[in-house]
MIGU-278918 format. One record per residue: x, y, z of N, C-alpha, C, O, CB in turn; residue number from 1; residue in three letters. Coordinates in steps of 0.02 Angstrom, whole numbers, plus 50000, padded with zeros to 5 digits. Glycine has a CB too. Layout:
BEGIN
<n.c1->X n.c2->Y n.c3->Z ca.c1->X ca.c2->Y ca.c3->Z c.c1->X c.c2->Y c.c3->Z o.c1->X o.c2->Y o.c3->Z cb.c1->X cb.c2->Y cb.c3->Z k->NUM r->ala>
...
This chain:
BEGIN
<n.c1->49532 n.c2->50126 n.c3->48494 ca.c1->49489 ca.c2->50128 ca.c3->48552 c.c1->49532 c.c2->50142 c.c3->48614 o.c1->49583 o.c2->50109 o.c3->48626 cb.c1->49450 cb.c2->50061 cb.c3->48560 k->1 r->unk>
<n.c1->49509 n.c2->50198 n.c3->48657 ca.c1->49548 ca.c2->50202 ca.c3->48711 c.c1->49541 c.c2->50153 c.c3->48777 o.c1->49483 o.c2->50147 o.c3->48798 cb.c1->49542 cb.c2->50265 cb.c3->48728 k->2 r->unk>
<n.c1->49583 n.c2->50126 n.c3->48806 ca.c1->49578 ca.c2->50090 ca.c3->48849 c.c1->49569 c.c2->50150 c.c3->48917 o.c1->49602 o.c2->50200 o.c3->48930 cb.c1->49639 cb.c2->50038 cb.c3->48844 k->3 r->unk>
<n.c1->49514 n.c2->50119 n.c3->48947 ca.c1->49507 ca.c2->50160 ca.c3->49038 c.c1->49538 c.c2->50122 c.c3->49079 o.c1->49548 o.c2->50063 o.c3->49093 cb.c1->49428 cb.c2->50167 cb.c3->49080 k->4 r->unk>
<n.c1->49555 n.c2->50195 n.c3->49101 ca.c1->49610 ca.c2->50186 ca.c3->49166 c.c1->49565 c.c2->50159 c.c3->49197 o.c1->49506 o.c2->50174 o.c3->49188 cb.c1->49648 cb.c2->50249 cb.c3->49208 k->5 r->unk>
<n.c1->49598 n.c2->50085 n.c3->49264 ca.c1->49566 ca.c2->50083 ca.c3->49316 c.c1->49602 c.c2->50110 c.c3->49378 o.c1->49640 o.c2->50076 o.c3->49412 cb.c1->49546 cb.c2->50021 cb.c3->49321 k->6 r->unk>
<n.c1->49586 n.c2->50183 n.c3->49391 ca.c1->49589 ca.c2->50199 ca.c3->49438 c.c1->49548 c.c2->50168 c.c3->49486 o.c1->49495 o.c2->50141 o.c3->49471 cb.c1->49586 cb.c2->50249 cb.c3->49433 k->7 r->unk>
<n.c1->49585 n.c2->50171 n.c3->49574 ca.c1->49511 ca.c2->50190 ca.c3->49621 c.c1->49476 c.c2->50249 c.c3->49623 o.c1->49495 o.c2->50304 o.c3->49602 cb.c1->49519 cb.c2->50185 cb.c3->49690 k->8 r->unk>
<n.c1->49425 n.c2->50235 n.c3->49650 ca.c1->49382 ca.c2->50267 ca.c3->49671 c.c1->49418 c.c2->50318 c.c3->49731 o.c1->49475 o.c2->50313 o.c3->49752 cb.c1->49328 cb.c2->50219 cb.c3->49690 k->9 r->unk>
<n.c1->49350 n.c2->50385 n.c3->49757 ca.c1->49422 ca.c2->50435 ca.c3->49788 c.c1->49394 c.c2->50382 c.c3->49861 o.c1->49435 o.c2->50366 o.c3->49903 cb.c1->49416 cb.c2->50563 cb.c3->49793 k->10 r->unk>
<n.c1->49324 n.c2->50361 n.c3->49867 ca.c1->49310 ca.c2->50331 ca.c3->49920 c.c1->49361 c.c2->50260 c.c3->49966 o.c1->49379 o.c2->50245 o.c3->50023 cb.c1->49247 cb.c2->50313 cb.c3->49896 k->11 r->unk>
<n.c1->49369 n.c2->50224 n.c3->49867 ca.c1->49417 ca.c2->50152 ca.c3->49898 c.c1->49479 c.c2->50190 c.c3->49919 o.c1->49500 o.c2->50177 o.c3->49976 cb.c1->49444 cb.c2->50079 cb.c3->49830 k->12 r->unk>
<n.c1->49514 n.c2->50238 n.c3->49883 ca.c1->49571 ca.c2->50252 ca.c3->49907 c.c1->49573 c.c2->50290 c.c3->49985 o.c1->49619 o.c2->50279 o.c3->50023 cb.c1->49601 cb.c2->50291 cb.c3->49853 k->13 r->unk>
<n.c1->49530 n.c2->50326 n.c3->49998 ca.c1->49523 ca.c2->50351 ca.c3->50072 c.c1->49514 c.c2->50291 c.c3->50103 o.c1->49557 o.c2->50281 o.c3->50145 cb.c1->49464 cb.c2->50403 cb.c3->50088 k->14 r->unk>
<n.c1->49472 n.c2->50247 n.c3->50098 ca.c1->49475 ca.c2->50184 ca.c3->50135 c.c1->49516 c.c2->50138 c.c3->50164 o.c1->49516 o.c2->50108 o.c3->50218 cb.c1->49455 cb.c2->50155 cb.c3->50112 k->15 r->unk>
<n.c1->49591 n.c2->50141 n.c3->50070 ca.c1->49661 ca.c2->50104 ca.c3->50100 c.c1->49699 c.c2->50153 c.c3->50128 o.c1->49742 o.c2->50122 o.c3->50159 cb.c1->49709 cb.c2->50066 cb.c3->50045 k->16 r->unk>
<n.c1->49709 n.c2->50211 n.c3->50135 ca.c1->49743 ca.c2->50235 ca.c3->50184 c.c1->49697 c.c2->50239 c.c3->50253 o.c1->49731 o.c2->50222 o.c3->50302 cb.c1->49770 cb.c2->50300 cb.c3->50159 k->17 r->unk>
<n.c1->49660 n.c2->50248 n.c3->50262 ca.c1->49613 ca.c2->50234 ca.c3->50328 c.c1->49640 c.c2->50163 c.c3->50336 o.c1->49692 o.c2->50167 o.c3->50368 cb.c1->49520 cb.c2->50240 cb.c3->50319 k->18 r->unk>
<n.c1->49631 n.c2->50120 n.c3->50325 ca.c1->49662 ca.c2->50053 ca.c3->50344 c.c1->49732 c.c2->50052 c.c3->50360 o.c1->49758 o.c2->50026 o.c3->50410 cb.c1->49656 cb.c2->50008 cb.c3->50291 k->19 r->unk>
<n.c1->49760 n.c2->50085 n.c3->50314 ca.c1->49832 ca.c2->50071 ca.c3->50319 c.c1->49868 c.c2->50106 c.c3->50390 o.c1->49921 o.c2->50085 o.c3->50415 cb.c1->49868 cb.c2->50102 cb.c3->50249 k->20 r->unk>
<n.c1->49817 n.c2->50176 n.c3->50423 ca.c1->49845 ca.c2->50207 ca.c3->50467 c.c1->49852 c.c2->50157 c.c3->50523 o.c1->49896 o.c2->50159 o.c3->50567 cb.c1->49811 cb.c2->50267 cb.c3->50479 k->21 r->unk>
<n.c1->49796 n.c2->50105 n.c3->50515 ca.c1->49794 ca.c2->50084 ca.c3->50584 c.c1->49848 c.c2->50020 c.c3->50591 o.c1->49857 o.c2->49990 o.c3->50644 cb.c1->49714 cb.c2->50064 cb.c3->50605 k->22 r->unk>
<n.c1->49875 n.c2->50008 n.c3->50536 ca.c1->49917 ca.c2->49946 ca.c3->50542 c.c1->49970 c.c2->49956 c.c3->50595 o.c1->49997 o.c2->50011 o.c3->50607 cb.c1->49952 cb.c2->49927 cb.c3->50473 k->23 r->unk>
<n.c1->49982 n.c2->49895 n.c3->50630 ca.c1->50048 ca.c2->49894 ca.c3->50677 c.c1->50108 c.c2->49907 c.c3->50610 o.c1->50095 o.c2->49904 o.c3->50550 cb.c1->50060 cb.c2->49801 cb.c3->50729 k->24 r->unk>
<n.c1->50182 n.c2->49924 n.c3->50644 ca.c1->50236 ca.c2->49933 ca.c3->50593 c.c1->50258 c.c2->49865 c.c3->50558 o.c1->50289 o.c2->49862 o.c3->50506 cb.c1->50299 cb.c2->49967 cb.c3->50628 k->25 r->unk>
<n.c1->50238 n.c2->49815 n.c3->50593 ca.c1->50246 ca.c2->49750 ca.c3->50574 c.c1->50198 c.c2->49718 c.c3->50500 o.c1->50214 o.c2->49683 o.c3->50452 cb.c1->50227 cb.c2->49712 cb.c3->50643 k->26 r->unk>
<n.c1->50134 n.c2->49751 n.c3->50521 ca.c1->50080 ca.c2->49710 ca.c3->50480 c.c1->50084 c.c2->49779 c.c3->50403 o.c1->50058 o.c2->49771 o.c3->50348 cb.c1->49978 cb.c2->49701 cb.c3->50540 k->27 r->unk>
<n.c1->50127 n.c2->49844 n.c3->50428 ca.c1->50128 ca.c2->49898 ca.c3->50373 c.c1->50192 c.c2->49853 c.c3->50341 o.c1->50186 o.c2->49843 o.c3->50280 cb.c1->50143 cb.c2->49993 cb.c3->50399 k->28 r->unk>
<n.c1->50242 n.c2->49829 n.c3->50367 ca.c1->50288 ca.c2->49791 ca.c3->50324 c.c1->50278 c.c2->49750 c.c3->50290 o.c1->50324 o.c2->49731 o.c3->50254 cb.c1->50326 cb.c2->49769 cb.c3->50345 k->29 r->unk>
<n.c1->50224 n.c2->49722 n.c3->50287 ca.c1->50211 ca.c2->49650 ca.c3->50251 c.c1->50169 c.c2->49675 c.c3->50219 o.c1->50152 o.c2->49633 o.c3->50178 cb.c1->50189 cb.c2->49583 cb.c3->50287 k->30 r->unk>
<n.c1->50123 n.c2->49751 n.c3->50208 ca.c1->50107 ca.c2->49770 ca.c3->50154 c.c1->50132 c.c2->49806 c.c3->50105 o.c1->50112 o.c2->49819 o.c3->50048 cb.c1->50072 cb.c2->49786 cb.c3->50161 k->31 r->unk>
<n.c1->50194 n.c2->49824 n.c3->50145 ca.c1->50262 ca.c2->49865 ca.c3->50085 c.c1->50303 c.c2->49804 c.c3->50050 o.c1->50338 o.c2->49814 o.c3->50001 cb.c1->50337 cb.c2->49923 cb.c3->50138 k->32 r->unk>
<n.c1->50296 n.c2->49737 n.c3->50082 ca.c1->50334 ca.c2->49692 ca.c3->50039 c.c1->50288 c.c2->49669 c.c3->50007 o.c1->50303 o.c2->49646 o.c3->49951 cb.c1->50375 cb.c2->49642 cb.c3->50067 k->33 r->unk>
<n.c1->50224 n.c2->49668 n.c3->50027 ca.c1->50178 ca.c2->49652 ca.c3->49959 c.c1->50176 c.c2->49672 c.c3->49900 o.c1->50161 o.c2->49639 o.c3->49851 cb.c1->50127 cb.c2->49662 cb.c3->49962 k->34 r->unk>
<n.c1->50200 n.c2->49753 n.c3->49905 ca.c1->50193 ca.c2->49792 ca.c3->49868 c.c1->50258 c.c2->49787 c.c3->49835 o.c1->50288 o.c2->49840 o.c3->49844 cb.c1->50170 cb.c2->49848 cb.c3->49893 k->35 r->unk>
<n.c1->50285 n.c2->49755 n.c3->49810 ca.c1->50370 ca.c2->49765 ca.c3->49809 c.c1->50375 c.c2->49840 c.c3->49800 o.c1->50378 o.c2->49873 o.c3->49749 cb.c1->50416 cb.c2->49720 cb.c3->49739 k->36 r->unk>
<n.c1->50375 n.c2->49860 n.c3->49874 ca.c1->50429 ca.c2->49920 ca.c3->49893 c.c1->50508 c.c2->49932 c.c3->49897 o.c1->50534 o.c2->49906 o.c3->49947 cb.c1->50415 cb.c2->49933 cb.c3->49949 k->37 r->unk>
<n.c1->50531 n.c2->49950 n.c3->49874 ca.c1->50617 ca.c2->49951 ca.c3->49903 c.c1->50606 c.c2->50008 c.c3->50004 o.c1->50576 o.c2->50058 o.c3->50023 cb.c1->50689 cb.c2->50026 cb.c3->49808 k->38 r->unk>
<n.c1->50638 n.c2->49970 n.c3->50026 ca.c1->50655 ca.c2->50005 ca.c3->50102 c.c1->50689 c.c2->50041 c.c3->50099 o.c1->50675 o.c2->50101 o.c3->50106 cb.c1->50678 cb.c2->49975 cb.c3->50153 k->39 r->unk>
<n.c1->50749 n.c2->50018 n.c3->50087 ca.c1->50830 ca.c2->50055 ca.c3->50078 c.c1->50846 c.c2->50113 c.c3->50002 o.c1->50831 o.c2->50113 o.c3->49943 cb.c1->50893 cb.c2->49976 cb.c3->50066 k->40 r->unk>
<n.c1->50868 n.c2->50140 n.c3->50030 ca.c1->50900 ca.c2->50177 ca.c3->49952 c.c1->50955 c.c2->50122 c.c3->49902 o.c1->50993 o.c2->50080 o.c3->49925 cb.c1->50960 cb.c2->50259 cb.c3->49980 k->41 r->unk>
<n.c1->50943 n.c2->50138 n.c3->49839 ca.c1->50989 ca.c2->50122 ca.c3->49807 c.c1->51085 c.c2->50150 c.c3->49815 o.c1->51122 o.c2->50181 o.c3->49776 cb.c1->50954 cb.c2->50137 cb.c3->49751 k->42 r->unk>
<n.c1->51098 n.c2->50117 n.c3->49898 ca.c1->51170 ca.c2->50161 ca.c3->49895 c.c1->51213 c.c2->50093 c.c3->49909 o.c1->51183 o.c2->50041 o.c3->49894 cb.c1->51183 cb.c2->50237 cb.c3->49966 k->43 r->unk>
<n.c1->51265 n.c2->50086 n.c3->49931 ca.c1->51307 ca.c2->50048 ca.c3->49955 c.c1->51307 c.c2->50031 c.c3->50017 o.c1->51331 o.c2->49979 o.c3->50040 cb.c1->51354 cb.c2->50066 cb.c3->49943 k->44 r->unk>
<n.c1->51265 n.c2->50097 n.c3->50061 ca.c1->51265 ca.c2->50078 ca.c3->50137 c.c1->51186 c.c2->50052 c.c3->50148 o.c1->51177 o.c2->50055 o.c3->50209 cb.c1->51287 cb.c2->50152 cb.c3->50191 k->45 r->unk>
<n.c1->51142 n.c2->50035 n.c3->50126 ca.c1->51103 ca.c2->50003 ca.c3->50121 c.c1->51037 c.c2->50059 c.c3->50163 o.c1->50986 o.c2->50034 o.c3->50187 cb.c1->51128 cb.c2->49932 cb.c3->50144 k->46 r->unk>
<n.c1->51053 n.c2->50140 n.c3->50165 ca.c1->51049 ca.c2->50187 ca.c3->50195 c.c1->50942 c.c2->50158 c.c3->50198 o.c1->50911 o.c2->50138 o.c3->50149 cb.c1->51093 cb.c2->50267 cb.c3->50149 k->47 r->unk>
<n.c1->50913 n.c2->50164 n.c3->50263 ca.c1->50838 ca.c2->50159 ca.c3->50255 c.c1->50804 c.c2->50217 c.c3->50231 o.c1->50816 o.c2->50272 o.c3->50255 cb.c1->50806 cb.c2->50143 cb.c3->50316 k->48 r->unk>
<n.c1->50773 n.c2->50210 n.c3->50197 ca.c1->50727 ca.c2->50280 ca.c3->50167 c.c1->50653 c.c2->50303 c.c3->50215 o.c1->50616 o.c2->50268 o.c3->50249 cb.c1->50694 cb.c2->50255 cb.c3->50077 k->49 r->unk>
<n.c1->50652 n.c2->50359 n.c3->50202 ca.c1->50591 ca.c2->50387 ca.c3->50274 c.c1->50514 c.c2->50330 c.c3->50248 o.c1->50496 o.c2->50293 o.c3->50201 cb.c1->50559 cb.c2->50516 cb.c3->50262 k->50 r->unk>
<n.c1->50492 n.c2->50350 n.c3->50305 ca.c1->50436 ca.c2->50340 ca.c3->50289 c.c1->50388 c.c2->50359 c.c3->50257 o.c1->50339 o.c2->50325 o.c3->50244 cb.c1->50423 cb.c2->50335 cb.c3->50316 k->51 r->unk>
<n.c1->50401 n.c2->50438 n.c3->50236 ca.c1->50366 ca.c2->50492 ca.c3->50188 c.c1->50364 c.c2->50437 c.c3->50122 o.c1->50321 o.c2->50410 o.c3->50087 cb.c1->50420 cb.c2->50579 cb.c3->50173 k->52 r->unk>
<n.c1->50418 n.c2->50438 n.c3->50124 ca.c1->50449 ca.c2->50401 ca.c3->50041 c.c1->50409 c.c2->50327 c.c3->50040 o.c1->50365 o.c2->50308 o.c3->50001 cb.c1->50559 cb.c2->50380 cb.c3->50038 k->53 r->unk>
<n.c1->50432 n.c2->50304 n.c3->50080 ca.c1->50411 ca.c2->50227 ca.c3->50088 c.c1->50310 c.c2->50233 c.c3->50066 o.c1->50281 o.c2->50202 o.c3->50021 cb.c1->50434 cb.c2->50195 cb.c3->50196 k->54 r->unk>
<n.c1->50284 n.c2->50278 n.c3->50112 ca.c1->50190 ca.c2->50283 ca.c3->50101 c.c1->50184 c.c2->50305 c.c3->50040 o.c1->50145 o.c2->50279 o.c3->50001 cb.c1->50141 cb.c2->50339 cb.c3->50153 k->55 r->unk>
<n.c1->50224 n.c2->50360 n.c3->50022 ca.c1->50205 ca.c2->50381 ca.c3->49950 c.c1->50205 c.c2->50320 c.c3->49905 o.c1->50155 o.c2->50309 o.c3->49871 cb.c1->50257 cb.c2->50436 cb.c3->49919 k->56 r->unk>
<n.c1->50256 n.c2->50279 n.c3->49903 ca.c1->50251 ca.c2->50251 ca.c3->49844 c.c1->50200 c.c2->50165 c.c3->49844 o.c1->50174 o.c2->50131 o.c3->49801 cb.c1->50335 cb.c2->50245 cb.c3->49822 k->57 r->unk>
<n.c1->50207 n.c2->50161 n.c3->49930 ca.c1->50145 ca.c2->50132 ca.c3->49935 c.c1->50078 c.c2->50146 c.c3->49895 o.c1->50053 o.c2->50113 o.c3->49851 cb.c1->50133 cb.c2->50141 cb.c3->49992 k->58 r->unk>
<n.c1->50056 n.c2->50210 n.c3->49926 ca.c1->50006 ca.c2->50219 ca.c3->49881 c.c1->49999 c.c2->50227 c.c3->49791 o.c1->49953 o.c2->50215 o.c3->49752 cb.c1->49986 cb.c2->50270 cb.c3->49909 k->59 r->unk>
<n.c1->50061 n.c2->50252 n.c3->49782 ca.c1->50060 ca.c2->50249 ca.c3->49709 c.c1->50035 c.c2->50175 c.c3->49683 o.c1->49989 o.c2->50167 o.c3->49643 cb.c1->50135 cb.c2->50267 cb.c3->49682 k->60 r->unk>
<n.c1->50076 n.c2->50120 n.c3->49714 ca.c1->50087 ca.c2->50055 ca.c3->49702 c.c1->50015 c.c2->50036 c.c3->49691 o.c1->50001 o.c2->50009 o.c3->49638 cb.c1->50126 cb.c2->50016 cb.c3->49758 k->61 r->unk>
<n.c1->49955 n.c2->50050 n.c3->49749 ca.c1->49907 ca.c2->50046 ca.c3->49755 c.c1->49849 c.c2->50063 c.c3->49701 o.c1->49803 o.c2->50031 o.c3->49674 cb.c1->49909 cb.c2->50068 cb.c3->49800 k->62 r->unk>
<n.c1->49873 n.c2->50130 n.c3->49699 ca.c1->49829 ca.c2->50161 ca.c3->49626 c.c1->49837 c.c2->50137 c.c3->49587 o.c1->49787 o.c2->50117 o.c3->49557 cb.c1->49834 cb.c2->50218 cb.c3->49596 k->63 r->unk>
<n.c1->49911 n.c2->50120 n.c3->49555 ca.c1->49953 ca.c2->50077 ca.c3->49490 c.c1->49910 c.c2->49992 c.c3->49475 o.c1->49896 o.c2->49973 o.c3->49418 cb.c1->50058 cb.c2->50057 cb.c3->49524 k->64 r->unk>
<n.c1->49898 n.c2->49962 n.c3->49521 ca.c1->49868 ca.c2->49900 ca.c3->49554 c.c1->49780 c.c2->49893 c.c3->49491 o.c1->49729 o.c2->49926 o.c3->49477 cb.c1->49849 cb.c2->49924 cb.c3->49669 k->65 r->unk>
<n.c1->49813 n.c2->49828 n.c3->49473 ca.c1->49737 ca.c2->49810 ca.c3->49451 c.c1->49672 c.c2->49801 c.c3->49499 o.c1->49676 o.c2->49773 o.c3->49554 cb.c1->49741 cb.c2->49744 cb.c3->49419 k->66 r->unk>
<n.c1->49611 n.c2->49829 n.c3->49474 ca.c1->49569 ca.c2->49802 ca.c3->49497 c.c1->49553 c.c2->49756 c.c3->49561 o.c1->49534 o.c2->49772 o.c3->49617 cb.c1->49561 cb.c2->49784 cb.c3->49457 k->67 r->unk>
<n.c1->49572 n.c2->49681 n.c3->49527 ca.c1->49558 ca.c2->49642 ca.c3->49559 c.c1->49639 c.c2->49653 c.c3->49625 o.c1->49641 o.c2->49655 o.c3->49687 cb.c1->49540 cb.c2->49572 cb.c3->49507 k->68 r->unk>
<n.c1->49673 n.c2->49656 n.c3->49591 ca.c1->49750 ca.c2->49690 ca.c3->49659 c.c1->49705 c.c2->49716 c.c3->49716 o.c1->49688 o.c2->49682 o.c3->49764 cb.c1->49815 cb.c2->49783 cb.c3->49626 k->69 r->unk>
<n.c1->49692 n.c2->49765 n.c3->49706 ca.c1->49656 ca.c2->49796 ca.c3->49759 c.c1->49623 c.c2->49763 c.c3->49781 o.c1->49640 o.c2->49740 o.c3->49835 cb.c1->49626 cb.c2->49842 cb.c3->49751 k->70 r->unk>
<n.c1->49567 n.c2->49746 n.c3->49757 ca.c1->49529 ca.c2->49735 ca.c3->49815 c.c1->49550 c.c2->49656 c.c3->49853 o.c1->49518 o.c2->49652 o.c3->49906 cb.c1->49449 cb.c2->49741 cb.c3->49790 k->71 r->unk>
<n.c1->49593 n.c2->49594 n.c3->49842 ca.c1->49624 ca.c2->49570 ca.c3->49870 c.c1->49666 c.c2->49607 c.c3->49934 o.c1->49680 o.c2->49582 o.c3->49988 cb.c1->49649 cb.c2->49544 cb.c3->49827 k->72 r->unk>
<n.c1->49684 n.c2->49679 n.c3->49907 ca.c1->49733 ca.c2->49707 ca.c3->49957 c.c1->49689 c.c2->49718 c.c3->50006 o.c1->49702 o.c2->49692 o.c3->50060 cb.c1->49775 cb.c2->49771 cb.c3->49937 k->73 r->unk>
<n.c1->49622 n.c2->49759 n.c3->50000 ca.c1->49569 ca.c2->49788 ca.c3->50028 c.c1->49542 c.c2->49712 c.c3->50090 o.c1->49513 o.c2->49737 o.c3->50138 cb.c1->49508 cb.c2->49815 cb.c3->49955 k->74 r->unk>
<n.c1->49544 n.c2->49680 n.c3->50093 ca.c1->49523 ca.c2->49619 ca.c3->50091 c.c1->49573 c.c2->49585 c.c3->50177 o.c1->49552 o.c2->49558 o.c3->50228 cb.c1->49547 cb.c2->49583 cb.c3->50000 k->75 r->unk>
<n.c1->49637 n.c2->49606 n.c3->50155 ca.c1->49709 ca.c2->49591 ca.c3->50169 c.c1->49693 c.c2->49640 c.c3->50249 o.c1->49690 o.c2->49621 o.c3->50308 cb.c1->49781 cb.c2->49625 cb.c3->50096 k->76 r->unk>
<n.c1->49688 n.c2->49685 n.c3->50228 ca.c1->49681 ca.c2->49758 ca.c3->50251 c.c1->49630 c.c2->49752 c.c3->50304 o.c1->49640 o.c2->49756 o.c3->50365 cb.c1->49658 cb.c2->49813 cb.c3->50192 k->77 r->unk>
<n.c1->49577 n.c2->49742 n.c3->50275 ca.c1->49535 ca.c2->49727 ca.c3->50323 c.c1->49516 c.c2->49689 c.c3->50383 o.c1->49481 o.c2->49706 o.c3->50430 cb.c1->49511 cb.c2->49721 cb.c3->50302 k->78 r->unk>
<n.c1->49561 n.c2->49607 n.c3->50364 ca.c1->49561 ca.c2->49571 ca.c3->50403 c.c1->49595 c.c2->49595 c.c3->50461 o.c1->49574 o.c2->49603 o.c3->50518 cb.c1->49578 cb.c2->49523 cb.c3->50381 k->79 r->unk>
<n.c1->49666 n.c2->49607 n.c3->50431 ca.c1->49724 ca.c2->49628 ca.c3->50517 c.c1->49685 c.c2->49695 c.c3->50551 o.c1->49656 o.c2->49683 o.c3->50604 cb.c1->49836 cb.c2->49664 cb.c3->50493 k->80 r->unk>
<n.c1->49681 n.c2->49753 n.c3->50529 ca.c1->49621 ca.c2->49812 ca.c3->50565 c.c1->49569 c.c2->49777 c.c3->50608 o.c1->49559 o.c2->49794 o.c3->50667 cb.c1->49569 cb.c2->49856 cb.c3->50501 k->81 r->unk>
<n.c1->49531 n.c2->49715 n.c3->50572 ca.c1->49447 ca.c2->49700 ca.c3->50617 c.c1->49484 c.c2->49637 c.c3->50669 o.c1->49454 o.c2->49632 o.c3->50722 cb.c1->49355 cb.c2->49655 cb.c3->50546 k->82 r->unk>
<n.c1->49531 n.c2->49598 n.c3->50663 ca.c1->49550 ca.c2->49564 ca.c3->50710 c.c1->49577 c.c2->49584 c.c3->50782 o.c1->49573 o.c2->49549 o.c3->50832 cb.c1->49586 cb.c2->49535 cb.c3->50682 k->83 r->unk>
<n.c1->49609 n.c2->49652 n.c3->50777 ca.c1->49600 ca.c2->49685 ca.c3->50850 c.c1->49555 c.c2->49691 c.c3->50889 o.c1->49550 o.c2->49692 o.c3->50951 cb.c1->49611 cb.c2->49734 cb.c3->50853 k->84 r->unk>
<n.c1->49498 n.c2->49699 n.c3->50819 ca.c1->49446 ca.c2->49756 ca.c3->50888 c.c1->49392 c.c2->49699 c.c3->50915 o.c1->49351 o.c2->49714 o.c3->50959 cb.c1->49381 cb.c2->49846 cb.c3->50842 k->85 r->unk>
């Protein structure tokens, strides 16, 4: 029996990057350490990696993410975004 992928949806995933644009750099850090992201490259000088790199694998992390992951994240996400406005 094949097991289904749980992908998101293309809607939830437009949603966490819509969320994610609006994060301060502070509240995007505490969702890259959620995510256990690496920051730095694997070098000796502890060199920081772009931010290209850093969102990509955010989102991978995201897609990769069970179900219920997400939408805790979604959740996460939502709160810091609606507490500004």
């Amino acid at each position: 029996m094949l097991k289904k992928k749980n992908n998101p949806s293309e809607r939830e995933f437009q949603n966490f990057v819509n969320y994610t644009s609006k994060l301060e750099a502070m509240e995007f850090m505490g969702l890259v350490r959620m995510l256990n992201v690496d920051i730095f490259k694997n070098d000796k000088e502890k060199t920081p990696r772009s931010f290209e790199e850093i969102f990509s694998e955010v989102m991978d992390k995201f897609i990769q993410a069970s179900p219920m992951q997400r939408k805790n994240i979604m959740k996460i996400l939502k709160a810091a975004v609606h507490k500004k406005a």
